[in-house]
C-alpha positions in Angstrom: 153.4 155.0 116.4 155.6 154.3 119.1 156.8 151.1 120.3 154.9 151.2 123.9 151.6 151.9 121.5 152.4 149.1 118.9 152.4 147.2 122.2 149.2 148.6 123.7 147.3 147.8 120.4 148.1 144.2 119.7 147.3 143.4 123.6 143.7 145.3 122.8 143.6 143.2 119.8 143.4 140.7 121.6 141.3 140.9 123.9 138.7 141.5 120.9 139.5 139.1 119.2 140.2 135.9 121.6 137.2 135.6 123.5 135.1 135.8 120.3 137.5 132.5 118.7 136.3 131.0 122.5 133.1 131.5 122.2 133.0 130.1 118.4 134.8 126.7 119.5 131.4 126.1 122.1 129.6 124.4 119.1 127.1 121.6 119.9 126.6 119.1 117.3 122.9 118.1 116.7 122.3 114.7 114.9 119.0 113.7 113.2 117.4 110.9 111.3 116.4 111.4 108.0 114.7 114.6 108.5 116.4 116.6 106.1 115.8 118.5 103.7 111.9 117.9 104.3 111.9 119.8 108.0 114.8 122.1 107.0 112.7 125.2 107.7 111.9 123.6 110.7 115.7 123.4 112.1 116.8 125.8 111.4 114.5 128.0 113.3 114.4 126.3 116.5 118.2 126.4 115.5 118.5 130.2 115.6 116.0 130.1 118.2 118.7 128.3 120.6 121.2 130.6 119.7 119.7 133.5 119.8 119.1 132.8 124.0 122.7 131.4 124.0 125.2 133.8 122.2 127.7 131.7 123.2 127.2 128.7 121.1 127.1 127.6 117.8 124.4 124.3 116.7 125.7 122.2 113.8 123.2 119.9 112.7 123.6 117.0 110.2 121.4 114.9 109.2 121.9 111.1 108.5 120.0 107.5 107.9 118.7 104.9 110.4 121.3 102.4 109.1 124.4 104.3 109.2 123.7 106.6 112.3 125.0 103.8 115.1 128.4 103.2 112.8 129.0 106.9 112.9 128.5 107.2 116.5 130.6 104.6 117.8 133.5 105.3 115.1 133.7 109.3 117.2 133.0 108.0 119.9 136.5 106.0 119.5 138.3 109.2 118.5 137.1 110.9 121.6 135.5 113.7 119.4 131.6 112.9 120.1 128.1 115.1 119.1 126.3 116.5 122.3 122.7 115.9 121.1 122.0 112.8 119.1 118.5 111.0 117.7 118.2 107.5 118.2 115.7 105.0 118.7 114.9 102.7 121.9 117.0 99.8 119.8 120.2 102.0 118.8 120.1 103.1 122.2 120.2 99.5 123.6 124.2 98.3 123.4 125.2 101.9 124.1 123.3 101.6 127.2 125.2 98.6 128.3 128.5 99.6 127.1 128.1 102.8 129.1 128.3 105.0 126.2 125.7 107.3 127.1 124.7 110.5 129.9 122.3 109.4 132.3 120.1 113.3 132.4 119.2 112.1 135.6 122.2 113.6 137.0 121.7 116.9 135.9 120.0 119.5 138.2 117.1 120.1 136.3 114.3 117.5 136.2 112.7 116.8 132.9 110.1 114.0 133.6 107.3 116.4 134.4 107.0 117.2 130.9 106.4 114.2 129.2 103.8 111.3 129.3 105.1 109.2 131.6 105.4 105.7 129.9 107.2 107.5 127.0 109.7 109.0 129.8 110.2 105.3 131.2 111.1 104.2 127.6 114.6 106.0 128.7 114.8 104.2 132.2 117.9 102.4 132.7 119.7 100.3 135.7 117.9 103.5 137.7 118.3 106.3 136.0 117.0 107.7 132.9 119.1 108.4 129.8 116.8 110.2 127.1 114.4 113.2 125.9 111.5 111.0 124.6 111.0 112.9 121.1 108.1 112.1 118.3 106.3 109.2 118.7 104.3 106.8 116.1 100.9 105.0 116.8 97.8 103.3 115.2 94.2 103.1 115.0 91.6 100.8 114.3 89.6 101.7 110.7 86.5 99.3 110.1 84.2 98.8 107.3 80.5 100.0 108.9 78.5 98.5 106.3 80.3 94.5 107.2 79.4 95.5 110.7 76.1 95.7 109.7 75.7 92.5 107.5 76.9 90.6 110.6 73.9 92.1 112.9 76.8 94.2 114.8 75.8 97.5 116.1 79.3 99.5 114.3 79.0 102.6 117.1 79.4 100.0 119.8 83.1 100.5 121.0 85.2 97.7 121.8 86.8 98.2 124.7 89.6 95.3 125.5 91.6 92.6 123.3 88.8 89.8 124.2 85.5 91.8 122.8 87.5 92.8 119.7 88.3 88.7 119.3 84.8 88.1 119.9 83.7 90.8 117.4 85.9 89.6 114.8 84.9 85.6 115.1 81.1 86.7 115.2 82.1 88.9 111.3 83.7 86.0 109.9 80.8 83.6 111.0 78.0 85.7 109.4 79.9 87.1 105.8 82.8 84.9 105.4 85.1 87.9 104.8 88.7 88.4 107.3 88.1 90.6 110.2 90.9 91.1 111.4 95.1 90.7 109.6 97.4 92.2 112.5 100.6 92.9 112.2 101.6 90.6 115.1 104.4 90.5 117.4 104.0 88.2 119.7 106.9 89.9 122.4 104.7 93.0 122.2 101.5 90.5 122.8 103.0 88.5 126.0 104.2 92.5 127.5 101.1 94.2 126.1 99.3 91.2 128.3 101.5 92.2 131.4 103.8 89.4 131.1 107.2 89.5 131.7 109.9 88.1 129.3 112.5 88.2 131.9 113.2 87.7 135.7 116.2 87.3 137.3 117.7 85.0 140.1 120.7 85.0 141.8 122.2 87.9 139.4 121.3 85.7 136.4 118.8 86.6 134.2 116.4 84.0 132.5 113.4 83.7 130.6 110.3 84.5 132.2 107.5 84.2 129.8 106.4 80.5 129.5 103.1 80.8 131.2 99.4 80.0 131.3 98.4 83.5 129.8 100.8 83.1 127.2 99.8 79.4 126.3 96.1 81.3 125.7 97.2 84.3 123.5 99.2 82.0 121.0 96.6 79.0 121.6 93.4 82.2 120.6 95.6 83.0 117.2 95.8 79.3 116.4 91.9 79.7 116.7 91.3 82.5 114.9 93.5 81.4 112.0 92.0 78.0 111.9 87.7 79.9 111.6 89.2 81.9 108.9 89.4 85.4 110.7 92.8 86.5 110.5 94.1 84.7 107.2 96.9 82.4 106.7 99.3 84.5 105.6 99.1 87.5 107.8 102.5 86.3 109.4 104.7 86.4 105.8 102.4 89.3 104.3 102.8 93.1 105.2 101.0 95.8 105.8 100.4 96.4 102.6 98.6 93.6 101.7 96.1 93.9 104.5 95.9 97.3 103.2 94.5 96.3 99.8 92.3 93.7 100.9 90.6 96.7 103.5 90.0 98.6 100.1 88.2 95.8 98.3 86.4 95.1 101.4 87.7 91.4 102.1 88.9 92.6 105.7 86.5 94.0 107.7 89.1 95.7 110.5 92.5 97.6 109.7 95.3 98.3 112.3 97.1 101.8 110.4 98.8 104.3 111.1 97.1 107.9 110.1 99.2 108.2 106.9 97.7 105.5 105.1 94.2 106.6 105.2 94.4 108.7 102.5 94.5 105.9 100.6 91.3 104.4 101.6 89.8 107.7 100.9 90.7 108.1 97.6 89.8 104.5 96.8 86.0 105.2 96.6 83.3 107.3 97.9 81.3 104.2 99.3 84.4 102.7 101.3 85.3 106.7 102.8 82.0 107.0 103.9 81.6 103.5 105.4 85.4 103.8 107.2 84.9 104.4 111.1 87.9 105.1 113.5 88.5 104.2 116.6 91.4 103.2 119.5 92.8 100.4 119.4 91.6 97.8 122.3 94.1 97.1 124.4 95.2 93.8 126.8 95.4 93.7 130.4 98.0 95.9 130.7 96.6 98.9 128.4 99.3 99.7 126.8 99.5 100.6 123.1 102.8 99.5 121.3 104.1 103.1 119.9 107.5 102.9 117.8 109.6 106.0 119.9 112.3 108.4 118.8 114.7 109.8 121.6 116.9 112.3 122.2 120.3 111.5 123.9 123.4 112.8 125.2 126.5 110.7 125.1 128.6 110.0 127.7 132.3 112.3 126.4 129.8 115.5 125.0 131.6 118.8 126.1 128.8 120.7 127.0 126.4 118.3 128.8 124.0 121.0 130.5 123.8 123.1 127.4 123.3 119.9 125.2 120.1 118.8 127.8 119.0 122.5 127.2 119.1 122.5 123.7 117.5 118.8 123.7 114.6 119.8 125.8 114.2 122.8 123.3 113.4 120.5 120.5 111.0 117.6 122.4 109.0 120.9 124.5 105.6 120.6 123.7 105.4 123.9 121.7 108.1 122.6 119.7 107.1 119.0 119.4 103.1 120.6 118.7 104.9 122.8 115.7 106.6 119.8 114.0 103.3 117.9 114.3 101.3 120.7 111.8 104.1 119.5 109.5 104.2 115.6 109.6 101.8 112.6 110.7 103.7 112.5 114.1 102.3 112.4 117.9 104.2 114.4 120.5 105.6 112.9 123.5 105.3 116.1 125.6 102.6 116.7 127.7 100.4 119.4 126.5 97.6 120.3 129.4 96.2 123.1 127.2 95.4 120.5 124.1 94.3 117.5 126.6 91.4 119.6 128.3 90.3 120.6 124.6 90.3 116.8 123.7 89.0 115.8 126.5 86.1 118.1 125.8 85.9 117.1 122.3 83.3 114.4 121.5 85.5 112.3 119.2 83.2 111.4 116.1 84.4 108.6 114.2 82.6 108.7 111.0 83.9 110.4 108.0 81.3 113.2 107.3 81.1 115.5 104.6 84.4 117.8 104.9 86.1 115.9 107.2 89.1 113.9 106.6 89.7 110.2 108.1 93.2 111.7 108.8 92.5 114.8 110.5 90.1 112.5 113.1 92.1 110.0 113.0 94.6 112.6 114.7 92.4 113.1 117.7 92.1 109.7 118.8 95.5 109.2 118.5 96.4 112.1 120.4 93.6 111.2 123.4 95.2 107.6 123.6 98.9 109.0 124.5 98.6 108.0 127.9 98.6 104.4 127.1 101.5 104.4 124.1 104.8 102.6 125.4 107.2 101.7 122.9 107.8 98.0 123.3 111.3 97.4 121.7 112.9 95.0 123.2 116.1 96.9 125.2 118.6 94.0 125.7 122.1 93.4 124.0 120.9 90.2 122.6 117.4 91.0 121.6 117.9 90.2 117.5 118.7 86.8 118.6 116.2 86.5 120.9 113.4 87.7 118.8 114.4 85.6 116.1 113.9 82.5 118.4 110.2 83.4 119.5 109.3 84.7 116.0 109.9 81.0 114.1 108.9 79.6 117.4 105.1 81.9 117.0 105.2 81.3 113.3 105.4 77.2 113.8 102.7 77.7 116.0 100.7 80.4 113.8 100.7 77.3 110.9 99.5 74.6 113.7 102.8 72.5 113.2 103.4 72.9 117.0 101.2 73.4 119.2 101.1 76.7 121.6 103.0 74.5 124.6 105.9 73.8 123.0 106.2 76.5 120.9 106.5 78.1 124.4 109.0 75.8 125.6 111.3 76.0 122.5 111.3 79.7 123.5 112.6 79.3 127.0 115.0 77.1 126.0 116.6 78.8 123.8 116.3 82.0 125.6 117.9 80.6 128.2 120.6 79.1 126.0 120.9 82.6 124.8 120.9 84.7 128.1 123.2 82.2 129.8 126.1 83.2 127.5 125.3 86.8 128.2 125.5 85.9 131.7 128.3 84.1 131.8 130.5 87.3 130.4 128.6 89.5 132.8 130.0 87.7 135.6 133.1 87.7 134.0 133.5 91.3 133.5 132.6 91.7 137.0 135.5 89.0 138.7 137.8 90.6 136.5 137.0 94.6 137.7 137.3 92.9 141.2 140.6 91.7 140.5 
């Protein structure tokens, strides 16, 4: 071969063989939470699915735990060598958020919004612009024991529409059979929002606490009420979820706030309690909304391939893809899905177990009508552990009557403020200094 053709083949080479090492190096890293190797099957077809459309690039997913996932993050983030596509929750999201770590999506050309349910999309809002694919999404129901209804001369097909009738409900059970109707899981931040009050407001750039108010004086003063009559019991604050869970089953709690999962459990506990277990929503406060633990997808701030990594993202939280990992798991979707709403809404939601029927399977319909009102309710402030550690042991003091619902409140706001001030404080700071 002559010299000129040695020549000729190595530049031929490559061409070949360059563009194909290019297009390798476009990988987008994917990062889950705990979701492997139970959904692996899962992946990895929606995986090939994305590549398939986009020759291009390459998805390499890994799959990590809630408590490690934040350390990770920040440690590439440091090195400059960050994933595109990344699961976190409304809290891990929180410091990134202020430390402007993360890709506001609403400066890409496409707009998302139309395909979720909106309070789930305004769980990614952020100082005006939004900063995350809302993904699956948790919620509960209400299961009651029919049968207690009935000892207490209450009509169990009557549906309790707000917070105050279900409080009523409950106080008129414990009167008539002295058994507990009601052992929330109670958060009291999620009761004063949840009521349509605000925990913050701000004044002259400074932001304080906002919450010590006649409407929240009356939710904490109506659980020191209801613990003193005997309807939610004394230790509903230090017990879990578990413990309400067994005293359902041996039918010394007449009404159960649980997420679908669990219901199993009551059905396998006896034939009389499946068949006296009803289901229904939740009754909300003023405000309607449903507290709903979210999962998000986001994009961080140094990702290579931003517009690629949003495509991939939206892949994965569409509402075909979101409906197909919801046959698998207990999960809602956060996608809006017109085709399944108008069969709902045409469904007449029957909330007795009947023969072949499962509590879970109905108990997946009323969840799935009552996505309209779920919001998660985390608290999206750098600050928030401390400050939810404040009104907890302030609410619990209260819960056990040592203070009363007033100062309780007050407590709160003071320390709040004690709190926020500090935060406000460097704020102002920061700012003087980038004026400088």
């Amino acid at each position: 071969m002559s010299k000129f053709k040695k020549i000729f083949f190595v530049f031929i080479l490559m061409i070949l063989v360059f563009p194909a090492a290019a297009q390798a190096e476009k990988e987008i890293e994917f990062w889950t939470i705990s979701l492997s190797p139970q959904y692996d099957d899962y992946f990895l077809g929606k995986i090939e699915e994305f590549e398939s459309k986009n020759p291009d690039f390459k998805i390499i997913w890994e799959d990590t735990n809630f408590s490690s996932i934040n350390q990770k993050l920040r440690y590439r983030i440091a090195a400059g060598d960050v994933p595109e596509v990344v699961n976190l929750s409304p809290q891990l999201m929180s410091s990134l958020l202020k430390e402007d770590l993360l890709y506001s999506i609403s400066d890409l050309k496409q707009d998302y919004s139309q395909y979720y349910y909106p309070l789930l999309w305004d769980n990614g809002f952020y100082k005006g612009k939004y900063y995350a694919f809302p993904w699956y999404v948790s919620s509960k129901l209400m299961a009651y024991n029919q049968e207690i209804f009935k000892i207490a001369e209450l009509d169990p097909e009557t549906v309790i529409n707000d917070r105050k009738q279900l409080f009523e409900i409950a106080e008129e059970i414990t009167k008539k059979t002295g058994v507990y109707a009601l052992m929330p899981q109670i958060k009291i931040h999620h009761e004063f929002i949840e009521a349509g009050i605000d925990l913050f407001e701000d004044q002259n750039k400074r932001r304080k606490a906002a919450f010590n108010t006649e409407a929240a004086e009356k939710i904490i003063t109506k659980y020191q009420e209801l613990v003193g009559k005997g309807v939610i019991p004394k230790d509903t604050l230090n017990s879990g979820f578990n413990i309400a869970l067994e005293r359902y089953k041996k039918n010394d709690l007449a009404i159960l706030f649980t997420a679908p999962q669990f219901l199993d459990s009551i059905e396998n506990e006896s034939k009389y309690l499946k068949e006296q277990t009803a289901l229904a929503a939740i009754p909300t406060a003023k405000d309607g909304v449903i507290n709903s633990p979210l999962m998000n997808l986001v994009i961080p701030k140094g990702a290579d391939y931003k517009k690629e990594a949003a495509e991939f993202a939206y892949l994965i939280t569409s509402a075909e893809s979101q409906h197909e990992f919801s046959q698998r798991s207990s999960i809602l979707s956060s996608a809006l899905n017109l085709e399944e709403n108008l069969e709902l809404e045409k469904e007449e939601i029957i909330t007795e177990t009947t023969a072949g029927k499962s509590l879970e399977n109905e108990a997946q319909k009323i969840l799935r009508k009552q996505l309209f009102k779920n919001k998660d309710l985390t608290l999206i402030h750098p600050q928030a552990d401390k400050l939810l550690k404040v009104m907890d042991e302030q609410f619990a003091r209260a819960f056990a009557n040592k203070i009363t619902a007033k100062e309780a409140l007050d407590n709160m706001e003071k320390e709040w403020n004690q709190i926020l001030n500090k935060d406000n404080n460097e704020a102002a700071n920061n700012e003087e200094n980038n004026n400088e």
